[in-house]
PAZAPA-4460 file (N, C-alpha, C; in steps of 0.05 Angstrom, whole numbers, plus 32768, in hexadecimal, padded with zeros to 4 digits):
% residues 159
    n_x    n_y    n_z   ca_x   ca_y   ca_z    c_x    c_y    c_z   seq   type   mol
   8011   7FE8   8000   8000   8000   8000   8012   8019   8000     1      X     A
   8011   802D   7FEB   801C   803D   7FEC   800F   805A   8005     2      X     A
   801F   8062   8011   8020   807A   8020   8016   8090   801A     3      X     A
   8005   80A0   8021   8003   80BB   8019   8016   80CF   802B     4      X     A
   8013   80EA   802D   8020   80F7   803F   8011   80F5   805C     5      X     A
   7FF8   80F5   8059   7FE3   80EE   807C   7FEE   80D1   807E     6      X     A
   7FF1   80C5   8071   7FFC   80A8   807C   8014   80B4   8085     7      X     A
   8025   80BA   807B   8041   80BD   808E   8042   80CD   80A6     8      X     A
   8034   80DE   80A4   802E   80EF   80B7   8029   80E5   80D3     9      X     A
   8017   80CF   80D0   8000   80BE   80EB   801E   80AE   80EF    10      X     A
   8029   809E   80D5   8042   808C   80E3   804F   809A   80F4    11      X     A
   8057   80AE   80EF   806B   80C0   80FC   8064   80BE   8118    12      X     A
   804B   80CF   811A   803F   80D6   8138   803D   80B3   813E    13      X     A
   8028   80A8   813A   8015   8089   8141   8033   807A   814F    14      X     A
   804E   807F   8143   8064   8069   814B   8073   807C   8158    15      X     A
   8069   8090   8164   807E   80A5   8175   8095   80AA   816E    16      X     A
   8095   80B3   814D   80AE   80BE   8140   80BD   80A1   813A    17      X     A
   80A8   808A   8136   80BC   807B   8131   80BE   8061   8146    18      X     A
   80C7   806A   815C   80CE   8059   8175   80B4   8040   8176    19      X     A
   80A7   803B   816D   809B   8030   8170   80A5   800C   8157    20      X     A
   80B0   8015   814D   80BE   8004   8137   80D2   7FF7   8144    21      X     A
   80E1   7FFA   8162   80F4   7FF1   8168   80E7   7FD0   816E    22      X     A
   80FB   7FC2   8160   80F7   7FA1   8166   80EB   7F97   8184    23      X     A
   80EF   7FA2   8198   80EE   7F8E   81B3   80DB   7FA6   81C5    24      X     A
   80CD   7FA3   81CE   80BD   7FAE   81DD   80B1   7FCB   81CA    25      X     A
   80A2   7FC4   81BA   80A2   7FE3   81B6   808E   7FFC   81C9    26      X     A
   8077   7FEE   81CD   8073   7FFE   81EB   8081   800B   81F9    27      X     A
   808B   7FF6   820A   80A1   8003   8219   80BA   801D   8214    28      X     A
   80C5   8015   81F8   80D4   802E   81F3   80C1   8043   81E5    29      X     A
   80A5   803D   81D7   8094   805A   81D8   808C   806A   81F2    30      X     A
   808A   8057   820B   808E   8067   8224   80A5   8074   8227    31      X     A
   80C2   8067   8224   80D6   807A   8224   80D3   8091   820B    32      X     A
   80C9   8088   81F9   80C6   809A   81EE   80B5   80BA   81F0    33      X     A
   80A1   80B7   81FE   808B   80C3   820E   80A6   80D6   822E    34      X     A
   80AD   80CA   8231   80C3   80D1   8251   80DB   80EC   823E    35      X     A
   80E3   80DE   8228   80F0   80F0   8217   80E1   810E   8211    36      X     A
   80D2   810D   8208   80C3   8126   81FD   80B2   8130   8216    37      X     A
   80AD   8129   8223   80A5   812F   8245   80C7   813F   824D    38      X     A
   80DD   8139   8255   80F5   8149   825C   80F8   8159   824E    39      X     A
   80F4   8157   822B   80FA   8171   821F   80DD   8187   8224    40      X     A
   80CD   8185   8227   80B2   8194   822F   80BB   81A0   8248    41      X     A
   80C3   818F   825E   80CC   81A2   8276   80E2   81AB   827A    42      X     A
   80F7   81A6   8260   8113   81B8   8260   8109   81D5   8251    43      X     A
   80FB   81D3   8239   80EC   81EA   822A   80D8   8201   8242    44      X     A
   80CE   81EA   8259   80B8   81FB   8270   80A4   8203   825D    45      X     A
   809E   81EF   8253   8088   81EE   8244   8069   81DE   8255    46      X     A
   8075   81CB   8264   8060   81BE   8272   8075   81BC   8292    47      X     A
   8068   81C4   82B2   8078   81BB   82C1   805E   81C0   82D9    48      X     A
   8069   81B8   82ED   8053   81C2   830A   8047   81DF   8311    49      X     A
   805E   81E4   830B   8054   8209   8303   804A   821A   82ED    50      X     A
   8052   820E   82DC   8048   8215   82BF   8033   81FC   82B8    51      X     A
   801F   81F7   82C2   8013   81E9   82BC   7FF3   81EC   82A4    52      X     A
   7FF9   81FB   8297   7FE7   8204   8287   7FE8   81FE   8273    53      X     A
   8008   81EB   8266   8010   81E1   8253   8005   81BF   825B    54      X     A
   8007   81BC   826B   7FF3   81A5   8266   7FDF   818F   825D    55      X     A
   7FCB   81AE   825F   7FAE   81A6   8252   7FBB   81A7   822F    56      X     A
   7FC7   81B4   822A   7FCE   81B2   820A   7FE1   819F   8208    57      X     A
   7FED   8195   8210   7FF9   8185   820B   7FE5   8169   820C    58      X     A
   7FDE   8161   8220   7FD0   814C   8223   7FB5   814D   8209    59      X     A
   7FAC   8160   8201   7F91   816B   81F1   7FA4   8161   81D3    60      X     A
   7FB5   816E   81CD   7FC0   8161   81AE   7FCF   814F   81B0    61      X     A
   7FE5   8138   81C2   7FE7   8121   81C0   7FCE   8112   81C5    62      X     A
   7FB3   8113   81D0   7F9D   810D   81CD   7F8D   8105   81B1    63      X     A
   7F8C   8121   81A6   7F74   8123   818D   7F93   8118   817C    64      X     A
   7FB1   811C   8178   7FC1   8113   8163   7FB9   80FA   8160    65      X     A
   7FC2   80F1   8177   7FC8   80C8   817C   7FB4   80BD   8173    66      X     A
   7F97   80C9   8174   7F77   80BB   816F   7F76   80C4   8154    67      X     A
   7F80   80CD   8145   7F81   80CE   8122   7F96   80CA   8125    68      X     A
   7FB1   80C0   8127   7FC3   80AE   811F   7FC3   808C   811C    69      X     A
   7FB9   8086   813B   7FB4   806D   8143   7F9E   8064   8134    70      X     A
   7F8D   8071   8128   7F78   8069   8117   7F81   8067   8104    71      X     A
   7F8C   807B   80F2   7F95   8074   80E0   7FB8   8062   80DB    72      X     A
   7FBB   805E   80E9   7FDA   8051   80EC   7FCA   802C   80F1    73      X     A
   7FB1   802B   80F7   7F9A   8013   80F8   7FA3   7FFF   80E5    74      X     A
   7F9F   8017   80CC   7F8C   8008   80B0   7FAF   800C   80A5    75      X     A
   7FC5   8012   80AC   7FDE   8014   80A4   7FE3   7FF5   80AA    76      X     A
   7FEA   7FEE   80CA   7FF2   7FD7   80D1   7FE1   7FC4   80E3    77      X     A
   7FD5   7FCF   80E0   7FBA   7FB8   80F1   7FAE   7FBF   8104    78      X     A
   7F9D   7FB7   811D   7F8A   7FBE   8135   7F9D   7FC1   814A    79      X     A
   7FA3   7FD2   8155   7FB7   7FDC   816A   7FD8   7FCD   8169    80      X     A
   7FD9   7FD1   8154   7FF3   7FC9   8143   800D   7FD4   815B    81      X     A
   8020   7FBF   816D   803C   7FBA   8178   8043   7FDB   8174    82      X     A
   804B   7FE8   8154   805B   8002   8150   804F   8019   8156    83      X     A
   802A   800E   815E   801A   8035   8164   8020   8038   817B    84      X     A
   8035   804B   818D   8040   8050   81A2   8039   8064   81B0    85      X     A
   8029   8076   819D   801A   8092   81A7   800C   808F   81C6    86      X     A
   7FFA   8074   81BF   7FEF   807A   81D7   7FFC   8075   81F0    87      X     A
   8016   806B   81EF   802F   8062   8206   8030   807E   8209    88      X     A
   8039   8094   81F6   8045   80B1   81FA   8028   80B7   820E    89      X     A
   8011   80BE   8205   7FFD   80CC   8218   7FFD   80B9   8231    90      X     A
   7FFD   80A7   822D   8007   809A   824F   8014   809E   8269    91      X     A
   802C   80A9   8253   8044   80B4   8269   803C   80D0   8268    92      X     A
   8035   80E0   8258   8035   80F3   825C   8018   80FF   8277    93      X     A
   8004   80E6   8277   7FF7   80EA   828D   7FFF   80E4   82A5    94      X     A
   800C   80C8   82AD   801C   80BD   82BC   802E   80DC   82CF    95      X     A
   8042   80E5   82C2   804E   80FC   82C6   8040   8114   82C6    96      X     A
   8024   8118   82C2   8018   8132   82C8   8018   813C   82DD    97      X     A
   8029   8155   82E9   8027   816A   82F9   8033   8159   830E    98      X     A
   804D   814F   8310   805D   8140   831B   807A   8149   831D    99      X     A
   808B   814B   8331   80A5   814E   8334   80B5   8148   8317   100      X     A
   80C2   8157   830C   80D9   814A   82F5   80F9   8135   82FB   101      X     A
   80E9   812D   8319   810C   8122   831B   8107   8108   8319   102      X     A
   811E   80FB   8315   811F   80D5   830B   810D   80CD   8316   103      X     A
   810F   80CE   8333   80FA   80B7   833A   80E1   80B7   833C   104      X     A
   80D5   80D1   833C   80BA   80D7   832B   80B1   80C8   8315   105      X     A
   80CB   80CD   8300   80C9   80C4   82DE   80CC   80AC   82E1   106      X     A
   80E1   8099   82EC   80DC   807B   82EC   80CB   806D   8304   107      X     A
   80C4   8079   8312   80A8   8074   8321   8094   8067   830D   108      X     A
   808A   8087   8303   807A   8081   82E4   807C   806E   82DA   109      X     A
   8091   8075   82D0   8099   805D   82BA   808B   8049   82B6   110      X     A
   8097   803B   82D0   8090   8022   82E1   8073   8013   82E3   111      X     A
   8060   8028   82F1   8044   802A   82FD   8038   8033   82E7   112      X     A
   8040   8040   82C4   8033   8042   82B3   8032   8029   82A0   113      X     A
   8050   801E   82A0   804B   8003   828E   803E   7FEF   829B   114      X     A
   8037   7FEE   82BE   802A   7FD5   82C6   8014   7FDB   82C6   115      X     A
   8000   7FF2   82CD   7FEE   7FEA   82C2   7FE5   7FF6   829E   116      X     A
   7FF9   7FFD   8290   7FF4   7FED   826F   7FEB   7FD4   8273   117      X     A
   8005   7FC9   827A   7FFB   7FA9   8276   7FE7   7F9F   8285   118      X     A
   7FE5   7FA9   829B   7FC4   7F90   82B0   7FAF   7FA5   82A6   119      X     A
   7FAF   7FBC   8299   7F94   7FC7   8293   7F83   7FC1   829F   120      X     A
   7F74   7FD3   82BF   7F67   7FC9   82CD   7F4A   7FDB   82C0   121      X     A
   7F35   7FDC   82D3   7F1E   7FE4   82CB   7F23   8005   82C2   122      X     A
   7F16   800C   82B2   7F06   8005   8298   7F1D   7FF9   8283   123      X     A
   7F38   8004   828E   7F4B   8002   826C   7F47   7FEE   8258   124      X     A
   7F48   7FD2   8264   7F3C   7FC0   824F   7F1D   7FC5   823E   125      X     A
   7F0C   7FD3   824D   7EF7   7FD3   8244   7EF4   7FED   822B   126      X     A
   7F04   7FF9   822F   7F04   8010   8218   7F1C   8005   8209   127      X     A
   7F2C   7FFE   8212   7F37   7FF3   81F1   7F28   7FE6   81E0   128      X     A
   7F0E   7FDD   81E9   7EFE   7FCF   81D8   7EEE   7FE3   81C5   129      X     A
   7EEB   7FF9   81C8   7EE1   8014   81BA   7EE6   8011   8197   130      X     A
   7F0C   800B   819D   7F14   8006   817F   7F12   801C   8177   131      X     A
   7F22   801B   815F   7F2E   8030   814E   7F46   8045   815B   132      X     A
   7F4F   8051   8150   7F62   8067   8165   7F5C   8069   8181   133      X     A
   7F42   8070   8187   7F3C   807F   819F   7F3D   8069   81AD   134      X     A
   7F3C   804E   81A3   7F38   8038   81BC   7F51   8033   81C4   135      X     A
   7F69   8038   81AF   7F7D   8031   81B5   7F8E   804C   81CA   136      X     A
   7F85   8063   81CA   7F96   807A   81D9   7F81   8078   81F1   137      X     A
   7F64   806C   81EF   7F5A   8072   8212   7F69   8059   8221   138      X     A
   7F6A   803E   8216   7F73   8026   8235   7F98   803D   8246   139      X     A
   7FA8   8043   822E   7FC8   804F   823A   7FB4   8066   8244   140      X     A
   7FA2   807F   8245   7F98   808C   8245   7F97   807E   8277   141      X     A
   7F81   806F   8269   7F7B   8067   8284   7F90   8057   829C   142      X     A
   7FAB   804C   8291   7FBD   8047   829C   7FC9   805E   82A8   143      X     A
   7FC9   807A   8299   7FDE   808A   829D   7FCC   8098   82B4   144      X     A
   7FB2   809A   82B5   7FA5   80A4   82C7   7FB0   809B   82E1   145      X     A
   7FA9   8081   82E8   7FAF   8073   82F4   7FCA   8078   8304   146      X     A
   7FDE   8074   82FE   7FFC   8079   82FC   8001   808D   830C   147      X     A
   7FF7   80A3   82F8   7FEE   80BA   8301   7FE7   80BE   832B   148      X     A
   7FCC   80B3   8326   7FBC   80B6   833C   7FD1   809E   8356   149      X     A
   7FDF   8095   8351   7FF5   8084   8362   800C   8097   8368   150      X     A
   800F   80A0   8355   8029   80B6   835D   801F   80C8   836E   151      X     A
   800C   80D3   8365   800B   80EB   8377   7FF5   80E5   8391   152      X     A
   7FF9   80C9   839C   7FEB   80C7   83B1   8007   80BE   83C4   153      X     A
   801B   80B6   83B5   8031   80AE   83C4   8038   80CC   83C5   154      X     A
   803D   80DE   83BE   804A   80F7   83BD   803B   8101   83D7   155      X     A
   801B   8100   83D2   8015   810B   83EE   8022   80FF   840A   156      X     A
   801C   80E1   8400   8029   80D6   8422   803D   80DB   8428   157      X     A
   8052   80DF   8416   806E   80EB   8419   8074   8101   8420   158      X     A
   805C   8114   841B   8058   812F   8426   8067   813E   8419   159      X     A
***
């Protein structure tokens, strides 16, 4: 099947620049990949605890991108095709919302965002069943919440 330019486009975004093509876990390094563009966002102070207004835009267009990439990146390589890594990026990037920038914050995350990827507890399995793009960016969507909502309850007890 030949490519148009919106086909390349969605590859681009849908495989996180790519990273999603790496042979062995590709998840996993679209989450690193997601941690990458998260550091350069808070080296820029584009998104941070204080500047938190970059947020909602950030989260709002890796959102609406990934759900017309992942859709169309579908009918490229198949139904939630190994290389669409987008929705790993909005993952982390929820996971890490409005959270300390130091390591153990970020591999906290990490961590507590790929486990529940994989056990996808309630609803996540049930909206991956949605299908199409959007089913595939809400289940990482609902992990990162998640993640999220663990970090920053340990942060409180830690005071």
């Amino acid at each position: 099947m030949r490519k148009g330019h919106a086909d390349r486009v969605a590859e681009a975004i849908g495989t996180g620049l790519y990273s999603g093509y790496f042979p062995l876990f590709p998840g996993t390094v679209g989450s690193l990949a997601g941690i990458a563009i998260y550091l350069v966002l808070r080296g820029l102070s584009l998104i941070s605890e204080s500047h938190w207004l970059g947020w909602p835009v950030l989260l709002a267009i890796t959102f609406v991108a990934g759900w017309w990439s992942a859709g169309r990146c579908e009918t490229l390589f198949g139904h939630d095709a190994r290389r669409i890594v987008v929705d790993e990026i909005l993952g982390m990037f929820l996971t890490l919302f409005l959270l300390p920038a130091s390591w153990g914050w970020i591999l906290g995350g990490f961590i507590l965002f790929r486990f529940f990827d994989v056990i996808k507890p309630f609803p996540a399995r049930r909206v991956e069943a949605v299908g199409g793009g959007l089913g595939v960016m809400l289940d990482d969507a609902f992990a990162g919440i998640y993640a999220n909502a663990v970090l920053h309850l340990i942060r409180a007890l830690l005071g």
